[in-house]
C-alpha positions, 0 to 999 in steps of 0.5 A: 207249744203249749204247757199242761197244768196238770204236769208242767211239760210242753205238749206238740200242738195238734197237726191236722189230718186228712182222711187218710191220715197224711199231713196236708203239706205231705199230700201237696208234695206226694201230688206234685211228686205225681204231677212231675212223675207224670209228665216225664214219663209223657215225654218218653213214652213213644207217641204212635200218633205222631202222622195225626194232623193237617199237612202241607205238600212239601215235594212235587210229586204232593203239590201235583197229585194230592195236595194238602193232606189230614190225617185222623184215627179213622181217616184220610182227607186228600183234597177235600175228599175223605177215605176210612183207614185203619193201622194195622201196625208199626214199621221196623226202622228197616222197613221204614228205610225201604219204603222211603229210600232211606240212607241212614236208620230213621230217628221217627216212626213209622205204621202201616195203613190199609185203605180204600181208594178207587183207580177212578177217584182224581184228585189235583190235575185229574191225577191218581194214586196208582194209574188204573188201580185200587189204592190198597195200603199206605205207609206212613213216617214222620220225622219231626215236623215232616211227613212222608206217605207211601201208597201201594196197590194190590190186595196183599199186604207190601213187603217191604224189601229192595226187591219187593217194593216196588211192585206195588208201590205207587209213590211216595210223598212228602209233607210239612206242618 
């Protein structure tokens, strides 16, 4: 503190100010308050590209048709070869529980694929997706550190009911990071 000649009463010292007329300590905790803000709504916000990534086959049916997988935005590689997809989206928990022959309500996410992959395209053992036709449409879950993909055939969207599902489905797999 310093005292004023003129009338012997202490003044405050002068704080620095920013631009904006903040103390510099009020701005460092305003940004860490951000930061920390931040980074827990991160946390809650549901991740809809959780199936990004490479995967490992991890049942029979994986190890013998498709082998390791990888999946991007924009597409899917199988054995070395690459398809474009699109998510057309999300599936409800019931959906989810259909395609996969799930006991109980799944605690992952789920979305629906549309894809392109010819009958004659042959991946591990000279197997295809679906026998003689076109692979259309692909449903994907994850579930923590695993994977389960299902794939369908036929030009119209699946309907995924107990009845409905397996028309078209072809079959599913599962995969691990």
């Amino acid at each position: 503190m310093q005292l004023s000649p003129s009338d012997g009463v202490a003044k405050q010292p002068r704080v620095a100010q920013n631009f904006y007329g903040c103390h510099p300590q009020d701005m460092k905790r305003k940004r860490l308050v951000c930061a920390i803000l931040g980074s827990v709504l991160a946390c809650c916000v549901p991740a809809t590209a959780q199936e990004k990534g490479n995967w490992r086959a991890a049942n029979s049916a994986a190890e013998s048709i498709t082998g390791d997988v990888a999946l991007s935005d924009t597409k899917i590689s199988i054995n070395f070869s690459s398809f474009p997809i699109a998510q057309i989206r999300d599936l409800e928990p019931g959906e989810v529980s259909t395609a996969f022959d799930l006991d109980s309500t799944p605690g992952g996410g789920g979305s629906l694929y549309r894809l392109s992959i010819p009958a004659l395209k042959r991946f591990l053992h000279r197997n295809a997706l679906c026998g003689g036709e076109d692979t259309q449409w692909m449903a994907a879950y994850v579930a923590g550190h695993s994977l389960r993909l299902a794939f369908f055939s036929g030009q119209k969207m699946p309907v995924f009911t107990p009845d409905a599902i397996a028309t078209d489905l072809c079959g599913t797999f599962s995969y691990v990071r």
